[in-house]
C-alpha positions as CSV (number, residue, x, y, z in Angstrom):
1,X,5.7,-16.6,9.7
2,X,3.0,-14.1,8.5
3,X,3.2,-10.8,6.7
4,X,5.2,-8.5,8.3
5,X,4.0,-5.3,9.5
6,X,5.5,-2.0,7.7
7,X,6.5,0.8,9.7
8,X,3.9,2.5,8.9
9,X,1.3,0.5,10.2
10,X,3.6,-0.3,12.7
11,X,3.8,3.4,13.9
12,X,0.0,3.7,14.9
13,X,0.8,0.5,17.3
14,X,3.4,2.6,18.9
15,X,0.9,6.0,18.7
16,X,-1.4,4.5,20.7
17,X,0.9,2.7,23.6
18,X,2.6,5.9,24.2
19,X,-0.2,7.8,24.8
20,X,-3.6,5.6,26.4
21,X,-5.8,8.5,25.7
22,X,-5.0,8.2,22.3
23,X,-7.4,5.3,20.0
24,X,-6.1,4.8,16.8
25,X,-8.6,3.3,15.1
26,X,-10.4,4.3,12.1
27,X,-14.5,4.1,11.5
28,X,-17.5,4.9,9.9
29,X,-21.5,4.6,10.6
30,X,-23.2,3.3,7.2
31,X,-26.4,4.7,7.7
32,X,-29.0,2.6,5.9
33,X,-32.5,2.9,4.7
34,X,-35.6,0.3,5.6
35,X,-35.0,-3.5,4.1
36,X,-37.5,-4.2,1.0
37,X,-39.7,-5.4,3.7
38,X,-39.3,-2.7,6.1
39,X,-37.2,-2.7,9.1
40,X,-33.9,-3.9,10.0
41,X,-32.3,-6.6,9.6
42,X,-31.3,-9.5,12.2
43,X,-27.8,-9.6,13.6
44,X,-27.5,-13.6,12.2
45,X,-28.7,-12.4,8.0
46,X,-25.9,-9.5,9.0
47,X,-22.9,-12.5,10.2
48,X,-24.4,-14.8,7.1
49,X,-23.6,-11.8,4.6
50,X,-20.0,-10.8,5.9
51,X,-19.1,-14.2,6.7
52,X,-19.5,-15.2,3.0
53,X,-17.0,-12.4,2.3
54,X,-14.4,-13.2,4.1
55,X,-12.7,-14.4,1.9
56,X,-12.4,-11.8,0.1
57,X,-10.7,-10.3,3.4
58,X,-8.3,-12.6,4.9
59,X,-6.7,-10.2,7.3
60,X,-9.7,-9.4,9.1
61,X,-9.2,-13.5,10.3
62,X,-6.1,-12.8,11.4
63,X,-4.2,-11.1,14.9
64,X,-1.4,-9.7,15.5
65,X,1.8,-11.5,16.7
66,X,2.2,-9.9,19.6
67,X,-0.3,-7.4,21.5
68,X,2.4,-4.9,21.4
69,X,5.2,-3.7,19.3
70,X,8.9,-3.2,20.8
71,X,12.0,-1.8,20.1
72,X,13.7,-5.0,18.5
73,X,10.4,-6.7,17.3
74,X,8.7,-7.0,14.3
75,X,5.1,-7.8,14.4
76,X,3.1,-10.4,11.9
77,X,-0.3,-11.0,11.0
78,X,-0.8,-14.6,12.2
79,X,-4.4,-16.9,11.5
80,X,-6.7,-16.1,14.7
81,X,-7.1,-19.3,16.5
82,X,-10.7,-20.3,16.4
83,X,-12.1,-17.1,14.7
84,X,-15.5,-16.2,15.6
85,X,-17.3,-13.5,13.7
86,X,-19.7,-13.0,16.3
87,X,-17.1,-11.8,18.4
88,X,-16.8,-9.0,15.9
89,X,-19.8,-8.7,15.0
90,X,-22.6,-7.7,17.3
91,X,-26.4,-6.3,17.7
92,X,-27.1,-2.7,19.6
93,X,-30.7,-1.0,19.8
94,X,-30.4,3.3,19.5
95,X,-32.0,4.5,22.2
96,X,-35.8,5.9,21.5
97,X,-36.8,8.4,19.9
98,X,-33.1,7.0,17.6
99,X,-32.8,10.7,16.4
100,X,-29.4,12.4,15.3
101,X,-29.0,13.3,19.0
102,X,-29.2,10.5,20.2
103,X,-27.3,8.6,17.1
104,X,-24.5,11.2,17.6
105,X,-24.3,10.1,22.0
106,X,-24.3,6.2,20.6
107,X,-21.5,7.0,18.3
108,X,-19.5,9.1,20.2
109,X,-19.2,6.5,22.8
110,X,-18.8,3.4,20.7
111,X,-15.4,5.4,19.6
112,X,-14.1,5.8,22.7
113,X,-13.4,2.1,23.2
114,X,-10.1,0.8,22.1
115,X,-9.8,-2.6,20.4
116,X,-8.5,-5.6,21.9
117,X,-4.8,-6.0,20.9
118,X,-5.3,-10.2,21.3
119,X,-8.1,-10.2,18.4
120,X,-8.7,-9.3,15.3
121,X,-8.5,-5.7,15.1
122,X,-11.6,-4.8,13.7
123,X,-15.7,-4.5,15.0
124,X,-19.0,-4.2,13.6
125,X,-22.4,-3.2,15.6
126,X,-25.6,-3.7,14.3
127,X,-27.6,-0.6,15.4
128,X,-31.5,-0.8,14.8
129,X,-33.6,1.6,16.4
130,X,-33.0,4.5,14.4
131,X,-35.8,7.1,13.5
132,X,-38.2,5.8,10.2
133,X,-36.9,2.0,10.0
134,X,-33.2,3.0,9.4
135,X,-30.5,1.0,10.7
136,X,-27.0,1.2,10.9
137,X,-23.6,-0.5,10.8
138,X,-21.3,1.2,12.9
139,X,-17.4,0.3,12.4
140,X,-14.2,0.3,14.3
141,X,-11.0,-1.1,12.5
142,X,-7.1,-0.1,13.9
143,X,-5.6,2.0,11.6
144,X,-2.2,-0.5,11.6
145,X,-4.9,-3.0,9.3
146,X,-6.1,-0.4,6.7
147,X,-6.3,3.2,6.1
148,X,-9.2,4.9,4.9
149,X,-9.1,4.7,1.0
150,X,-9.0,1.0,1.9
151,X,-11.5,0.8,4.3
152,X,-13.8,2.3,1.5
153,X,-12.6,-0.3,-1.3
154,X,-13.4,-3.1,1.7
155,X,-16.9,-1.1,1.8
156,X,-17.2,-1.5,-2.1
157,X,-16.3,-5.6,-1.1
158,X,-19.0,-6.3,1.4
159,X,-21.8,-4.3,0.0
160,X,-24.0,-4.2,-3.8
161,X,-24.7,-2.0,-6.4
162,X,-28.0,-3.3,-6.9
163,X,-30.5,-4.1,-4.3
164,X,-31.6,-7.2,-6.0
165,X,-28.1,-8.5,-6.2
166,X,-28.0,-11.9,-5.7
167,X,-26.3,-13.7,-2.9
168,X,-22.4,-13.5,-4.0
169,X,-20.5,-16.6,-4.6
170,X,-19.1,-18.2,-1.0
171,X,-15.6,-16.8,-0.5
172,X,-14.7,-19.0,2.4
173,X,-11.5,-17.6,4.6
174,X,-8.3,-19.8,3.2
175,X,-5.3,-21.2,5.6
176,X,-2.9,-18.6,5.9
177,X,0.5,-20.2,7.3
178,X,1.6,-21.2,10.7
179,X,1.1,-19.1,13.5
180,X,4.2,-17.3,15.0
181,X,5.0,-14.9,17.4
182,X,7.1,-11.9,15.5
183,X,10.8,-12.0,15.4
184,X,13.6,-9.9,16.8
185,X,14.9,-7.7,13.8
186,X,16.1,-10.0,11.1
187,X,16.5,-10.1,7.8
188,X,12.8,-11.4,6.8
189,X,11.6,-12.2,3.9
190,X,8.6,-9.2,3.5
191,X,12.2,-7.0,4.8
192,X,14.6,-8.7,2.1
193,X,11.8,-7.7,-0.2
194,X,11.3,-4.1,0.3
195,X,15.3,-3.7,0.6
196,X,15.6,-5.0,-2.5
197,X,12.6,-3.1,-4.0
198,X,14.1,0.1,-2.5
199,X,17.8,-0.7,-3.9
200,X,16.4,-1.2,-7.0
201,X,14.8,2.1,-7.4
202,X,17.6,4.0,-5.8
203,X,19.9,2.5,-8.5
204,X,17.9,3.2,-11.7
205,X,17.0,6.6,-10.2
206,X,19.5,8.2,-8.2
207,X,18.8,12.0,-8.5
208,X,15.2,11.3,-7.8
209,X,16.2,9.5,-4.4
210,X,18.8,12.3,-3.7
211,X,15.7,14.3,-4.6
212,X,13.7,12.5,-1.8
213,X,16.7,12.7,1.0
214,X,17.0,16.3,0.7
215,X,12.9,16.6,0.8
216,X,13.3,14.5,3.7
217,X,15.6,16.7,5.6
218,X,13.4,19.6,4.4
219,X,10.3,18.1,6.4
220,X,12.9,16.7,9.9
221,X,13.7,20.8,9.8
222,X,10.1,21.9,9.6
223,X,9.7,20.0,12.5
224,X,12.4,21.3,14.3
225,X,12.2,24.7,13.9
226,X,8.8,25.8,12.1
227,X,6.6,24.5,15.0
228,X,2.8,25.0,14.5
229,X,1.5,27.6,16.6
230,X,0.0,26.4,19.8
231,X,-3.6,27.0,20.5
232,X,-6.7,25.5,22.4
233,X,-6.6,22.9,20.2
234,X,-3.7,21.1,21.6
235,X,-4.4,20.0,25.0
236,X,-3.8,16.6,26.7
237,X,-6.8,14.2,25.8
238,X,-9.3,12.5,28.2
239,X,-9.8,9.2,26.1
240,X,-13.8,10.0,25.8
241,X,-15.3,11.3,22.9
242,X,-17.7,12.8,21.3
243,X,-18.8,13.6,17.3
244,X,-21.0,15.5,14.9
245,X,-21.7,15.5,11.5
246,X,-22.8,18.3,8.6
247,X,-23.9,16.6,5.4
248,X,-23.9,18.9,2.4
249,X,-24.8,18.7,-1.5
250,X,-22.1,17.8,-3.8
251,X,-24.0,20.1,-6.6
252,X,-23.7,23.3,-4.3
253,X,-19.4,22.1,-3.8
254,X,-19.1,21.3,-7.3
255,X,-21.1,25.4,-7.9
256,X,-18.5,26.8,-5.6
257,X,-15.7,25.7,-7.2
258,X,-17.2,27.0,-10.8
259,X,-16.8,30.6,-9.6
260,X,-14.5,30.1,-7.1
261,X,-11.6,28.1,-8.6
262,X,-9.6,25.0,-6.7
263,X,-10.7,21.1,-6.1
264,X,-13.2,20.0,-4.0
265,X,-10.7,19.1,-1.4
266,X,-9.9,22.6,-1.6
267,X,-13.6,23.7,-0.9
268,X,-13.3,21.6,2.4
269,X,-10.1,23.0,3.5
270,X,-11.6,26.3,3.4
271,X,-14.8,25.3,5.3
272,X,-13.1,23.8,7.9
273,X,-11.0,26.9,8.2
274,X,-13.9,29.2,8.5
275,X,-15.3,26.7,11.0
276,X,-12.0,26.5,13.2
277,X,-11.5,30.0,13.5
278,X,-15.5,30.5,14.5
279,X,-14.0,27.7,17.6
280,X,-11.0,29.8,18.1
281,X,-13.2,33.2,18.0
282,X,-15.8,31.8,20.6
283,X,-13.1,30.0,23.0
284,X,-12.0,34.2,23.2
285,X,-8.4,33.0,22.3
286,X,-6.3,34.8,20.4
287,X,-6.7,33.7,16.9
288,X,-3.2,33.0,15.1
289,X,-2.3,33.8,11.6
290,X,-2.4,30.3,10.4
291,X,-3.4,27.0,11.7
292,X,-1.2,23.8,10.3
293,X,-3.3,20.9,9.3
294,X,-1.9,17.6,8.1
295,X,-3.4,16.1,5.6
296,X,-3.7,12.3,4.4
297,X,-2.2,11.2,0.9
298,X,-3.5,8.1,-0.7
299,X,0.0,6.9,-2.5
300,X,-1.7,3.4,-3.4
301,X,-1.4,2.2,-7.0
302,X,-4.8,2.5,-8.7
303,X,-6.6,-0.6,-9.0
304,X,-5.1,-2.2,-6.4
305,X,-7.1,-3.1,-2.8
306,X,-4.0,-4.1,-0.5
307,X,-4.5,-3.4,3.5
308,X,-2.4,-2.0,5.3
309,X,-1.2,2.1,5.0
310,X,-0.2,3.4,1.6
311,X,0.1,7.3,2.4
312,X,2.0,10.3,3.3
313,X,1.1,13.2,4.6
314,X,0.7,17.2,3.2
315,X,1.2,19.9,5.8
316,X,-1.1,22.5,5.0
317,X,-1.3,26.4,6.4
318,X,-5.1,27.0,7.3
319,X,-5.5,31.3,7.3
320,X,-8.0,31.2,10.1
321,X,-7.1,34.8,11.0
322,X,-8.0,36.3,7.5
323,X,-11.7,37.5,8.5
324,X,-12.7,37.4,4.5
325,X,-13.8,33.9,2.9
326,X,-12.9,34.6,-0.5
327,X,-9.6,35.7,1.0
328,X,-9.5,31.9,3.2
329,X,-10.4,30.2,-0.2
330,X,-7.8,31.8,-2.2
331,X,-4.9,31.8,-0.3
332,X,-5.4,27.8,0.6
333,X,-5.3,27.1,-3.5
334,X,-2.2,28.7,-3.4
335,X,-0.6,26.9,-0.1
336,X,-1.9,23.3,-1.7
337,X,-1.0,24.0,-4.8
338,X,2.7,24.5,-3.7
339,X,2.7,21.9,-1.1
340,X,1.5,19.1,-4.0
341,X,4.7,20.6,-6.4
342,X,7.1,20.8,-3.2
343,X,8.9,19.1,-0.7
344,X,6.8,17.4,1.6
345,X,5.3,14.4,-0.2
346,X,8.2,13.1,-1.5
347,X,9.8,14.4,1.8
348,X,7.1,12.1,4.0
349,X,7.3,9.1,1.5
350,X,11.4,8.5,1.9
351,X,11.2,9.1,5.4
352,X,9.2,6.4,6.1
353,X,11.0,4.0,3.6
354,X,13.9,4.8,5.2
355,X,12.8,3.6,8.4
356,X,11.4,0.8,7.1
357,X,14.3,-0.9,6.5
358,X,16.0,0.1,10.1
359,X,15.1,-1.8,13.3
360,X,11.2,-1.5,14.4
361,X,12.6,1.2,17.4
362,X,13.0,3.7,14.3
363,X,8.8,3.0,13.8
364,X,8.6,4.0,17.5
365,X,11.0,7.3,17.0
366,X,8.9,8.3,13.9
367,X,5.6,7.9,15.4
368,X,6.4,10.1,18.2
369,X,8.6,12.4,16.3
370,X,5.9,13.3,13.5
371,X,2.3,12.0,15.2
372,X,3.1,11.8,18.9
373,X,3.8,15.8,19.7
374,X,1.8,18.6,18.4
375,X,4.8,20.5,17.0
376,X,4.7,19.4,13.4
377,X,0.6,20.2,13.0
378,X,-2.6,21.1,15.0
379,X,-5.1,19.0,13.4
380,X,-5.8,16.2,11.1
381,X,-8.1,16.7,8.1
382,X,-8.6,13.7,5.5
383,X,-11.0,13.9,2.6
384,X,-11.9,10.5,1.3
385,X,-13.8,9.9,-1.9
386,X,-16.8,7.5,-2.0
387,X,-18.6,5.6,-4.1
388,X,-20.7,7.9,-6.8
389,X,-23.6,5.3,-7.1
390,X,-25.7,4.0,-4.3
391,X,-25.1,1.1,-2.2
392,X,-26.9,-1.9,-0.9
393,X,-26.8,-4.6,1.5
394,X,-29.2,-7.0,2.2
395,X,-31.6,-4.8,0.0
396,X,-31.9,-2.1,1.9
397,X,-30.2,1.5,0.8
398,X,-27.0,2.9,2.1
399,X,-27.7,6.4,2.9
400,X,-25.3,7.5,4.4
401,X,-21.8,7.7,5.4
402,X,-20.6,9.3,9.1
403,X,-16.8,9.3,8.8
404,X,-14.7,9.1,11.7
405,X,-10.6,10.0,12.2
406,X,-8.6,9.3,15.0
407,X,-7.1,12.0,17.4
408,X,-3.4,11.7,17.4
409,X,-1.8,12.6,20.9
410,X,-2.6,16.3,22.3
411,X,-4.6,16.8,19.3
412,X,-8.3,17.5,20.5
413,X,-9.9,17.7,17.1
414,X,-10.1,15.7,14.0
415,X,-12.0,16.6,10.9
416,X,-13.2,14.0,7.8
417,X,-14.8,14.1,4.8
418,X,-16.8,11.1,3.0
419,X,-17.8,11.9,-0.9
420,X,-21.1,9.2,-1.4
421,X,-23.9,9.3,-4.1
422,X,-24.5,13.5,-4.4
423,X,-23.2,14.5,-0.8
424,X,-20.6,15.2,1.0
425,X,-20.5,14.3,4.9
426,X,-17.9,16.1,7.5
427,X,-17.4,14.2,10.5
428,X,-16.0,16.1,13.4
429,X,-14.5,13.4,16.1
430,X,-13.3,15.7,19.5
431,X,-12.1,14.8,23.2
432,X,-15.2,15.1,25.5
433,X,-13.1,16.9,28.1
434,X,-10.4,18.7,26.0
435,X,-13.4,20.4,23.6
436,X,-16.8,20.1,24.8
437,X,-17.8,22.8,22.5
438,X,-17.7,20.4,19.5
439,X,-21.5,21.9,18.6
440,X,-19.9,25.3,17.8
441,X,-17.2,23.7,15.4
442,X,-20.2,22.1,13.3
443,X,-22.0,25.1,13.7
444,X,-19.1,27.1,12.5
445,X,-18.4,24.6,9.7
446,X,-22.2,24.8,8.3
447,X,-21.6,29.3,8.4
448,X,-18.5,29.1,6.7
449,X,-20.2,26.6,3.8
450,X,-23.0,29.1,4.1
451,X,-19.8,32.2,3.2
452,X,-18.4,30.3,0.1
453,X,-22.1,29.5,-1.3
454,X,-22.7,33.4,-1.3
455,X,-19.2,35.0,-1.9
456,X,-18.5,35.9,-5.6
457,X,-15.0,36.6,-6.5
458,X,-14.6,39.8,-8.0
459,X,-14.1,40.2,-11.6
């Protein structure tokens, strides 16, 4: 039998059959300059160059057990029987002129299309065409197979640091096991290991896992009774899609935080908010005191490059009805500064190693109980740092990086942030139907930006 799914990656499985509108899959569009000799490149130099990686990334040869999760199932990873990277990987032309417009139309339809449960969960296109002899690779991988700090280290994998790197050493894909077909809840080996992992801890530490139980409760009661507020961005979803993007200097963030105080992840939160209530403002709503965001954790031991999800989750109170930007700024340091000393991390972390260790139907319960309603938060905003130095493949440049979250259920809006080589790049993914205004969010984003650079806090 293969690994065994945790119930974390199990729970985006279960997100996404609940709800059919909903895609969980994560992506980006690496955005690359002209090859050495101008141009892009063909699809077959693109299959030669990830196909001598594989290796390196065994999972992305493998399925899953089953195409869907269930109540008394736990899913494996299992070999892919005759894997064919040209299945996953495959050649698209932008249409002329290959503008942003036109890039941002490609995009936004390439991520309305689920993956297919009975492959590999994971697909690249080859997009040439673009204005000035760019190209692009445009991804799509499930969030159940990696999350996105590890879809970045996989980035760091497949491409160079220097763009006359010479060809890496083959890494051809190893057997992996037998295939098998997931078993009814049993006592596993992966489960046998993370019990016993979990035991362990709770016995050398038991006020800190008291600690964690009460945390936990903390966060069940938020969800019960502290609902976030409902607004326009919490309508039903359509399945289609459509995204933008505002790239801006690293230099002017890093400036803004010199006078202004807080972490660049701090900087974002507060652009965003300006942005969302500029949405809320022009949809002639009635703008609420606070907006609740969740926000992504990266838990995973540094160093380390395993798939899979290794994360919890920060709710956070976005001020969109405070008028002032200073004002936004300052009161989110002091909201993320108490949520990263409070409850909620720990609160999210033993919550979901509690269920890890129940049958898979508590993955199913969690997912809709924390991700499937728009009770516990109104929008999802992850900021994911990049590589500092350029990138190359195949000699040619990475430019740029176009990040892409998925929409949970009822959740029209999703917000991400890609650090790379002296910029920052927000990437705004929205439901075609449910907010077709998705040009006066990045508008509103690129204003509020525009407020921070020019606001001095008073002495």
């Amino acid at each position: 039998m293969g690994d065994q799914l945790t119930i974390l990656d199990t729970m985006f499985l279960e997100l996404e059959q609940v709800d059919p509108t909903a895609h969980m899959h994560i992506g980006a569009a690496l955005v690359f300059g002209p090859l050495p000799d101008g141009g892009a490149p063909d699809v077959e130099e693109l299959r030669a160059l990830i196909g001598a990686r594989m290796g390196l990334l065994p999972r992305f040869a493998q399925r899953l057990s089953a195409p869907e999760a269930g109540p008394l199932t736990w899913l494996t990873w299992e070999p892919a029987p005759d894997f064919d990277i040209r299945t996953h990987l495959r050649h698209a032309t932008l249409p002329a002129p290959g503008g942003d417009e036109e890039l941002r139309e490609w995009l936004g339809d390439f991520w309305s299309h689920r993956l297919d449960r009975h492959l590999p969960l994971w697909e690249i296109v080859l997009l040439d065409g673009l204005a000035d002899g760019r190209w692009a690779m445009a991804t799509k991988t499930h969030h159940c197979l990696v999350d996105g700090v590890g879809s970045l280290d996989i980035g760091d994998l497949l491409l160079d640091a220097d763009p006359d790197a010479p060809p890496p050493p083959e890494a051809p894909l190893a057997p992996t096991g037998d295939t098998g077909a997931g078993g009814r809840f049993a006592l596993t080996p992966g489960l046998l290991a993370r019990g016993a992992r979990a035991s362990l801890s709770a016995a050398r530490h038991p006020r800190r896992t008291v600690g964690q139980m009460v945390a936990a409760a903390d966060l069940i009661v938020r969800d019960e009774i502290l609902a976030a507020p409902h607004t326009s961005l919490n309508k039903p979803l359509s399945g289609t899609r459509h995204y933008r993007w505002l790239t801006l200097s690293l230099d002017d963030l890093a400036e803004v935080r010199t006078r202004l105080g807080g972490t660049l992840n701090d900087a974002v939160l507060a652009i965003c908010t300006g942005g969302l209530r500029a949405l809320l403002l022009a949809r002639g709503e009635e703008v609420p005191t606070t907006l609740r965001a969740q926000i992504p954790v990266n838990v995973r031991s540094e160093g380390t490059r395993d798939l899979g999800n290794e994360l919890t989750s920060l709710f956070v109170e976005l001020p969109v009805g405070e008028p002032d930007p200073l004002a936004r700024h300052a009161r989110i340091l002091a909201d993320v500064e108490a949520r990263k000393h409070g409850s909620q991390k720990p609160g999210g972390s033993a919550i979901v190693r509690v269920a890890d260790l129940a049958p898979p139907i508590a993955g199913e319960l969690l997912a809709r109980s924390m991700f499937g309603s728009t009770r516990m938060f109104n929008l999802t905003i992850t900021n994911v740092p990049g590589p500092k130095e350029r990138r190359y493949a195949l000699g040619a440049e990475l430019q740029e990086v176009l990040p892409l979250v998925p929409l949970f259920t009822g959740h029209d809006v999703g917000i991400a942030a890609v650090s790379y080589a002296g910029e920052l790049v927000i990437g705004v993914n929205a439901d075609r139907v449910a907010a077709p205004d998705v040009d006066v969010l990045a508008d509103g984003l690129a204003e509020a930006f525009g407020e921070l650079r020019h606001a001095h806090a008073t002495p």
